[in-house]
C-alpha positions as CSV (number, residue, x, y, z in Angstrom):
1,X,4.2,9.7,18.7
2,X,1.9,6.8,17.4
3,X,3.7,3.9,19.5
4,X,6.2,3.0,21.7
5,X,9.0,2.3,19.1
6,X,12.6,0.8,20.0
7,X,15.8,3.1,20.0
8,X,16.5,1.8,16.3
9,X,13.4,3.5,14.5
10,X,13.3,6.2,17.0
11,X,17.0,6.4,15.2
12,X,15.6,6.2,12.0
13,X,12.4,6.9,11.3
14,X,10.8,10.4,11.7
15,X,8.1,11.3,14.5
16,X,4.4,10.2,13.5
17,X,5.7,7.0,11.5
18,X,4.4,3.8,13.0
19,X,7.6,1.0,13.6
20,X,6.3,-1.1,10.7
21,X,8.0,1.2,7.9
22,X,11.6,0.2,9.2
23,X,11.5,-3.3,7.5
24,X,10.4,-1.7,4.3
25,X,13.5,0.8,4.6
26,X,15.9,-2.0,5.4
27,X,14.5,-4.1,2.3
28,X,14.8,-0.7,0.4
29,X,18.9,-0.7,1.5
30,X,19.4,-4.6,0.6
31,X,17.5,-3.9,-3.2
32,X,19.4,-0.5,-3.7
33,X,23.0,-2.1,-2.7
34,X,22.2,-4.8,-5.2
35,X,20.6,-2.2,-8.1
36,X,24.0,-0.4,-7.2
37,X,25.8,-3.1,-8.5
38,X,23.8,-5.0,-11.2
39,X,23.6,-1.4,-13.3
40,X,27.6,-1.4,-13.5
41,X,28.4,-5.4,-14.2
42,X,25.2,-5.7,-16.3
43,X,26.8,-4.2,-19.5
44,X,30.4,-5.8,-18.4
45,X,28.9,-9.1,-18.3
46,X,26.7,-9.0,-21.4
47,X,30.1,-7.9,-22.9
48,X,31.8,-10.9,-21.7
49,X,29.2,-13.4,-22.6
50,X,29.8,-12.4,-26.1
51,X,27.0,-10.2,-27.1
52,X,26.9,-6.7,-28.6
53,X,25.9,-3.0,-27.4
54,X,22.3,-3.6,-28.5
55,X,21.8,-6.8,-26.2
56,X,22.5,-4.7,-23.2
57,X,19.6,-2.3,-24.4
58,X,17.4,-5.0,-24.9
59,X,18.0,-7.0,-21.4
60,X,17.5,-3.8,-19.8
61,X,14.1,-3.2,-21.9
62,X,12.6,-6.7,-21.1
63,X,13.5,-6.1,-17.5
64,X,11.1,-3.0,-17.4
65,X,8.4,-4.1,-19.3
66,X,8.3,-7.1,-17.4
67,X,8.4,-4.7,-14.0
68,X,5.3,-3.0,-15.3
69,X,3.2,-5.8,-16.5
70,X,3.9,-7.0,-12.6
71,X,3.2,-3.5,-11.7
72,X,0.1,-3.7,-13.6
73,X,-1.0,-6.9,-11.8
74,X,-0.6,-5.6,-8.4
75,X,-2.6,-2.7,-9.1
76,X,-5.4,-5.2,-10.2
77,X,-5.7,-7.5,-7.8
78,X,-3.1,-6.7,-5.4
79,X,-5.9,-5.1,-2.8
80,X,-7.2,-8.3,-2.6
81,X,-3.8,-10.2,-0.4
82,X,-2.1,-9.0,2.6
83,X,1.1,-7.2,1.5
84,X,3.6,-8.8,3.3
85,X,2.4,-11.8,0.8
86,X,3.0,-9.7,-2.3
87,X,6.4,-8.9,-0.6
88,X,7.7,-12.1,0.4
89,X,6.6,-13.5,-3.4
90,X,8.6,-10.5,-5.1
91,X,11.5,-11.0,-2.7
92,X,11.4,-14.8,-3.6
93,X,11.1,-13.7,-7.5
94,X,14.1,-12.2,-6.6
95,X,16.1,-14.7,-5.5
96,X,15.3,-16.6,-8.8
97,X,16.3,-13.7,-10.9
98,X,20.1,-13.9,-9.7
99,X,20.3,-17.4,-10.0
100,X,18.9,-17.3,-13.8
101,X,21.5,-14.3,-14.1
102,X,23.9,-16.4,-12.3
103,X,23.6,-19.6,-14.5
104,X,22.5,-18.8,-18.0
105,X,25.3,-17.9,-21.1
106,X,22.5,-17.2,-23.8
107,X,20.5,-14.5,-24.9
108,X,17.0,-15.5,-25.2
109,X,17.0,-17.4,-22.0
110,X,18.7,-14.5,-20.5
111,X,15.9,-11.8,-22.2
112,X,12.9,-14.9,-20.5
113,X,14.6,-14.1,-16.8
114,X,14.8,-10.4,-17.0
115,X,11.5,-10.2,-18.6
116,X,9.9,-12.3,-15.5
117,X,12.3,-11.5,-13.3
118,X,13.6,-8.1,-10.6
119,X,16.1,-7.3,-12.3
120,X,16.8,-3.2,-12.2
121,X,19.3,-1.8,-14.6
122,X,18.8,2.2,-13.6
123,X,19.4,4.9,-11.2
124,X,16.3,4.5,-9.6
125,X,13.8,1.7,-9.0
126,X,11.3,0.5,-11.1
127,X,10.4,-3.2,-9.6
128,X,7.3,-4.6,-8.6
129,X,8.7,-4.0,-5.0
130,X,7.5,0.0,-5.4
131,X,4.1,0.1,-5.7
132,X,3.8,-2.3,-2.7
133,X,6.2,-0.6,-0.4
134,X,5.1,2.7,-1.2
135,X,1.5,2.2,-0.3
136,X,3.1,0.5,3.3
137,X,4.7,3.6,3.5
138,X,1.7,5.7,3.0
139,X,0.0,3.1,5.4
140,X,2.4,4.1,7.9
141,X,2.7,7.6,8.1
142,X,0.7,10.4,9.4
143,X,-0.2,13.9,6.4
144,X,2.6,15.8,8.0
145,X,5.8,13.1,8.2
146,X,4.9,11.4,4.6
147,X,7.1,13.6,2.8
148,X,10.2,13.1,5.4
149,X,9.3,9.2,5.3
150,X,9.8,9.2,1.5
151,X,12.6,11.1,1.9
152,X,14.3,8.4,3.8
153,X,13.0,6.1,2.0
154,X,15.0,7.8,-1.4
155,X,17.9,8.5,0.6
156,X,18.4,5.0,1.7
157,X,18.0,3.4,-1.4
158,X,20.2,5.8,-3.2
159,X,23.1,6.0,-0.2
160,X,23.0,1.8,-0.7
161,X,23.2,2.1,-4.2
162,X,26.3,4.2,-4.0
163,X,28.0,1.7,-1.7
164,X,26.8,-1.5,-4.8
165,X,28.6,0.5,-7.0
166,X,31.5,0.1,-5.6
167,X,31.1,-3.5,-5.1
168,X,31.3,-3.6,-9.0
169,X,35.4,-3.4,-8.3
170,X,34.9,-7.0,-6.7
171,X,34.9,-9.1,-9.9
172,X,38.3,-7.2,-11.3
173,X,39.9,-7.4,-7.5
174,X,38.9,-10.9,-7.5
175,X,40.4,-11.9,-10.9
176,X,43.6,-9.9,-9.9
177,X,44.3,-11.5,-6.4
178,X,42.8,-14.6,-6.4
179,X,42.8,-15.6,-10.6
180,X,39.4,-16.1,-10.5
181,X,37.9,-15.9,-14.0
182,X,36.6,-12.4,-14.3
183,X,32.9,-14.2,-16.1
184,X,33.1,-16.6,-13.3
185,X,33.9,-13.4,-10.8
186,X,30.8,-11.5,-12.6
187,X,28.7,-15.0,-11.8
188,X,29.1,-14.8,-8.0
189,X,28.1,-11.0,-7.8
190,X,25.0,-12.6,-9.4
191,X,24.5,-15.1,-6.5
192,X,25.2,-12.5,-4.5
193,X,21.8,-10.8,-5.9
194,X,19.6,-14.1,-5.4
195,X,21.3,-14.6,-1.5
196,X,20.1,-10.9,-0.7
197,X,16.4,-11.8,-2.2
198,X,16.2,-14.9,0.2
199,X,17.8,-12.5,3.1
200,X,14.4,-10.1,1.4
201,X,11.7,-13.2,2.2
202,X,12.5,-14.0,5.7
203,X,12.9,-10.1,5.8
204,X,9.1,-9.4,4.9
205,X,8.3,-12.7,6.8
206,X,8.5,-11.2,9.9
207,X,7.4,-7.5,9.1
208,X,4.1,-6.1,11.7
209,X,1.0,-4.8,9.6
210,X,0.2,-1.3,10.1
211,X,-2.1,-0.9,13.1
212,X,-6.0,-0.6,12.1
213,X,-5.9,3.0,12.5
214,X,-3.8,3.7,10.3
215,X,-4.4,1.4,7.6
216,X,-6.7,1.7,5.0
217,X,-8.9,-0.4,3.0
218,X,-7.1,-1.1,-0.6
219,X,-9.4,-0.8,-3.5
220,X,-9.2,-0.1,-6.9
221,X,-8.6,3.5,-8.6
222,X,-12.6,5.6,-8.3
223,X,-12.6,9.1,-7.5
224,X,-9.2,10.1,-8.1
225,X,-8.7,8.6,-11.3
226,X,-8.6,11.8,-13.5
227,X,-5.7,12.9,-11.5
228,X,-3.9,10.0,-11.6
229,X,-4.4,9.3,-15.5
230,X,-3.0,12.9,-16.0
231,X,-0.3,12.5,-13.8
232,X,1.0,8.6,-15.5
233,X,0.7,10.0,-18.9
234,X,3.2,12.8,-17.7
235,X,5.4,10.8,-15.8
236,X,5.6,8.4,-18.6
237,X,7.5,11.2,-21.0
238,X,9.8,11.4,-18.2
239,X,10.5,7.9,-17.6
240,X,10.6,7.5,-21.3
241,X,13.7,9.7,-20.9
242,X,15.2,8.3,-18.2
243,X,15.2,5.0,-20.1
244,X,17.6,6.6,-22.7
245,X,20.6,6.8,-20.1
246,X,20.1,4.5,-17.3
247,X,23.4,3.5,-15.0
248,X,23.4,0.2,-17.3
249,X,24.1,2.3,-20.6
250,X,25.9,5.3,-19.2
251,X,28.1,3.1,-17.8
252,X,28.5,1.3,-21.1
253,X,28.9,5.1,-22.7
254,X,31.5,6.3,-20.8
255,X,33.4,2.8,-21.2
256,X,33.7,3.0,-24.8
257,X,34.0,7.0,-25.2
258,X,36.4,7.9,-22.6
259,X,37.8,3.8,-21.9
260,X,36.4,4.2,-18.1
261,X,37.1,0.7,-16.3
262,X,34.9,-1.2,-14.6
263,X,36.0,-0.3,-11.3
264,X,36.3,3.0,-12.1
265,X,32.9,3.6,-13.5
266,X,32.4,1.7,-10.0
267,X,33.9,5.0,-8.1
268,X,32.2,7.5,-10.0
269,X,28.6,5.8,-9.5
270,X,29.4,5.7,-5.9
271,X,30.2,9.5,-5.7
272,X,27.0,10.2,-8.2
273,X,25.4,7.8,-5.4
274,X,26.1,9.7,-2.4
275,X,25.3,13.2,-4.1
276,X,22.0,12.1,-5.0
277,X,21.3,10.3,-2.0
278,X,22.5,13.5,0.1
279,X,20.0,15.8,-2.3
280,X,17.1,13.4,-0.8
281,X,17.6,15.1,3.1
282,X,17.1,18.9,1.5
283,X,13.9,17.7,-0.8
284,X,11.9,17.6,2.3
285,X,12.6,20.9,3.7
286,X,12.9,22.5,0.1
287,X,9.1,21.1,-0.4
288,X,8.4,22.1,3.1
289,X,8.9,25.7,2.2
290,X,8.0,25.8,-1.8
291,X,6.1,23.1,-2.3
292,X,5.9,19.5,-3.7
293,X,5.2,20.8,-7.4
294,X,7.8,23.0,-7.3
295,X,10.8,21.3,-6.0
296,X,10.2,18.8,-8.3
297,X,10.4,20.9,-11.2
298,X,13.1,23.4,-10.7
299,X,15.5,21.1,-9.4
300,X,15.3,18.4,-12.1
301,X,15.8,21.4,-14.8
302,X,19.3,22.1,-14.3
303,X,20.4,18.9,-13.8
304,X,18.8,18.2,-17.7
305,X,20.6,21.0,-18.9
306,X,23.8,19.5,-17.2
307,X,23.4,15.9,-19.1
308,X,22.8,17.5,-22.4
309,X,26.0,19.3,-21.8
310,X,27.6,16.1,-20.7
311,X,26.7,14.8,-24.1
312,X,29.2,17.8,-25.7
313,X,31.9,17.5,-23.3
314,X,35.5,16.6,-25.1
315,X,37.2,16.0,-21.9
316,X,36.5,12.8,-19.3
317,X,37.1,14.4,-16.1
318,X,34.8,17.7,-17.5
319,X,31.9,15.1,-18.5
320,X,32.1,13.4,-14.7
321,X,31.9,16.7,-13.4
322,X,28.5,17.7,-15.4
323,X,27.2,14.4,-14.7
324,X,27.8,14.5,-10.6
325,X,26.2,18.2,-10.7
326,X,23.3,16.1,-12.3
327,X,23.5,13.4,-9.7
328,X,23.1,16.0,-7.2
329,X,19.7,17.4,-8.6
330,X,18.3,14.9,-10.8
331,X,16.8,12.8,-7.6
332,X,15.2,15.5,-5.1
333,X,11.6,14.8,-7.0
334,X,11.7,11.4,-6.8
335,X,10.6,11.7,-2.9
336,X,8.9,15.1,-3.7
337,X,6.4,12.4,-6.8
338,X,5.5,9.8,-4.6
339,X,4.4,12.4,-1.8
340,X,2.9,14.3,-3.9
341,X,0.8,11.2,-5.5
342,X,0.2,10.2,-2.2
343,X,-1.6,13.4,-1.4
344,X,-3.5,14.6,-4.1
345,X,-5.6,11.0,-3.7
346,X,-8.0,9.7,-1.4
347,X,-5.7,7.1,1.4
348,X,-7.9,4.3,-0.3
349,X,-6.4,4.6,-3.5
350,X,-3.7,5.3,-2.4
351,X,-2.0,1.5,-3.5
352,X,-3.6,1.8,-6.7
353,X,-2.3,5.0,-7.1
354,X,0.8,3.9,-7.0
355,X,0.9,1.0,-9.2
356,X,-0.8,3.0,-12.2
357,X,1.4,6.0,-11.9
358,X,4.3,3.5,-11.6
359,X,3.3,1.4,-14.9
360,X,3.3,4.0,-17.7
361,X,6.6,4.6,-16.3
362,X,8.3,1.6,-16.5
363,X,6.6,0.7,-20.0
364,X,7.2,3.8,-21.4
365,X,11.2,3.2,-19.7
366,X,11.4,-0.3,-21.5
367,X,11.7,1.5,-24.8
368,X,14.5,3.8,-24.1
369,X,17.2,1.3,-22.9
370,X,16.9,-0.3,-27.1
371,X,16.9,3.0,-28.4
372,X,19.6,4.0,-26.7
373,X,21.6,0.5,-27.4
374,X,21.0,0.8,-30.5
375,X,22.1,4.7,-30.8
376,X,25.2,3.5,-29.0
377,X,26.3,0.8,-31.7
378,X,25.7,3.2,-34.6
379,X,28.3,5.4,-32.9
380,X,25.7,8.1,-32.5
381,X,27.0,8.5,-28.8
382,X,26.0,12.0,-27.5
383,X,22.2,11.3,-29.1
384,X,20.9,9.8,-25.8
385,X,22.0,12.0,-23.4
386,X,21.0,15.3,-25.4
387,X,17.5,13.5,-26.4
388,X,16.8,12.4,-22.5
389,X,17.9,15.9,-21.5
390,X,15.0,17.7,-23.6
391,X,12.2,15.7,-22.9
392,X,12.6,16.0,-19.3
393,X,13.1,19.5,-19.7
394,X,9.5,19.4,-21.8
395,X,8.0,17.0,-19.0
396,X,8.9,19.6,-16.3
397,X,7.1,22.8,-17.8
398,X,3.9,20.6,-18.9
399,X,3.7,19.1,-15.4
400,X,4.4,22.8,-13.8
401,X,1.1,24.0,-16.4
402,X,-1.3,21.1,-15.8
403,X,-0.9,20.7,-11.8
404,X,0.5,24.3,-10.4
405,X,-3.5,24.7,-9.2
406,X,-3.7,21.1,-7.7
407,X,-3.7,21.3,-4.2
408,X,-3.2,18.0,-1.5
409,X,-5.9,16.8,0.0
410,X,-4.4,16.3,3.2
């Protein structure tokens, strides 16, 4: 035990994880519950603004390329503030993105907030929050419990995200009960985005730093940089992938293939929700007894092969089945990655680390949401499932061959 801690992160956080990572889990379950609903209304509210398939590619491009430019500027000169100030400016960023959402009808300005803004149209996160509250995370937690911490960490945000999905029923219920204009409906969920950013900022406001022991001093990339270079470049195939059928566009997909509503694409992201966030508690002990490496690559396999099958599936309740298997595999390496980051460089580099394997991502993810749009409105429907599913297949075998020797450092 590091600390005394209070009964609440004795509740929640492993043994040797210093009190100071709760606030960063309860800011994770705030961002995911909002990212739970923004991926579902996103495409449902481009729709009712006016626009076509393809502007709900290219929203959910600028949003990542403006995440990794951000990215990109934390790993440069974000050593040189505290963290909580970094937090507390994202969280206020934040706050602004929901209320440019919130207020705006057209599509440039629209494009000008996403690019600049939080917004997060995917399964899993990609905002300049990551870099920063992974590297707190690494800051607070002993060789041994940094694995289980992530762990949490992934199941919280995914278990939230599941219950914002559902939420994305709100705007339909409200326009039913109350005859509230569904776009005006769609609006509030928006405000509801910026009030949860302000809730964020007085969130980080009062967060403790890491004790000195345990923290480390933040400098650029040195020693490790090899590593890391080899390990972005990878991750960047995969994220490239993931781009191709985030929630925003699936749910788009399965609305115009199968004629899913909105609140029921909202139930069957809350189920996909709580399978992966219940595969996050057996990545720990999985990687526990066959390693980081490997239970990130044989367990995102299978659920590849599941989504290009998805992609082939003439039935709807066939495809949701295919698609929940995925769910249930497709996250246990995203706790399994950051560990495994985390390890193989020196606790220095640790927040540099982080931002530069986390920017190839979320560049290379920009480019798949457009692709994918425009896929979508050329009626080519099952192309960006089947070509997500084969380059991650590709991504796992180089990434088993270039790092199955690579052994932590601690």
């Amino acid at each position: 035990m590091i600390v005394s801690r209070g009964w609440l992160a004795r509740l929640v956080l492993p043994a040797g994880i210093h009190p100071g990572a709760l606030p960063l889990l309860v800011g994770r379950a705030l961002r995911g519950f909002c990212d739970g609903f923004i991926a579902v209304l996103l495409p449902a509210y481009l729709l009712a603004l006016g626009f076509a398939q393809l502007a709900v590619g290219l929203v959910s491009s600028a949003t990542l390329i403006g995440s990794a430019l951000a990215t990109v500027l934390v790993g440069i000169i974000g050593h040189r503030y505290p963290q909580r100030r970094l937090l507390m400016s994202a969280a206020a960023l934040m706050a602004a993105t929901g209320i440019g959402f919130a207020g705006l009808s057209s599509l440039w300005p629209l494009l000008l907030v996403a690019f600049v803004g939080t917004l997060n149209p995917s399964s899993g996160d990609v905002s300049v929050f990551l870099p920063l509250e992974h590297a707190g995370l690494a800051d607070s937690a002993c060789a041994d419990a940094r694995t289980a911490l992530f762990a949490r960490y992934s199941l919280t945000g995914a278990l939230c995200a599941a219950i914002g999905a559902l939420a994305a029923a709100l705007p339909d219920w409200l326009a039913a009960q109350l005859g509230v204009p569904v776009l005006s409906a769609l609006r509030a969920m928006f405000m509801v985005y910026a009030l949860t950013g302000a809730a964020l900022w007085f969130l980080y406001a009062r967060m403790p730093e890491p004790p000195p022991h345990l923290a480390t001093a933040r400098v650029p990339l040195g020693p490790s940089r090899r590593i890391v270079t080899r390990l972005a470049l990878l991750f960047s195939v995969d994220a490239f992938a993931g781009g191709l059928v985030v929630n925003s566009l699936l749910a788009l997909w399965l609305m115009q293939r199968f004629g899913l509503s909105i609140g029921a694409a909202g139930q069957f992201f809350f189920w996909a929700g709580l399978l992966s966030a219940g595969s996050q508690l057996v990545a720990a002990p999985l990687a526990r007894r066959f390693g980081l490496l490997n239970t990130m690559v044989f367990t995102h396999i299978p659920s590849s092969l599941c989504l290009i099958a998805a992609a082939f599936s003439p039935s709807l309740p066939a495809t949701l089945a295919l698609l929940l298997v995925r769910s249930a595999l497709s996250q246990m390496d995203v706790p399994t990655r950051t560990a495994y980051v985390m390890a193989v460089v020196t606790p220095p580099e640790r927040p540099a680390a982080a931002s530069l394997t986390a920017v190839p991502r979320s560049l290379a993810a920009a480019f798949g949401p457009t692709l994918a749009g425009a896929l979508l409105a050329m009626g080519w429907v099952g192309t960006p499932l089947v070509a997500c599913g084969v380059l991650k297949i590709a991504y796992d075998l180089a990434l088993l061959g270039a790092f199955r020797r690579v052994k932590p450092l601690d």
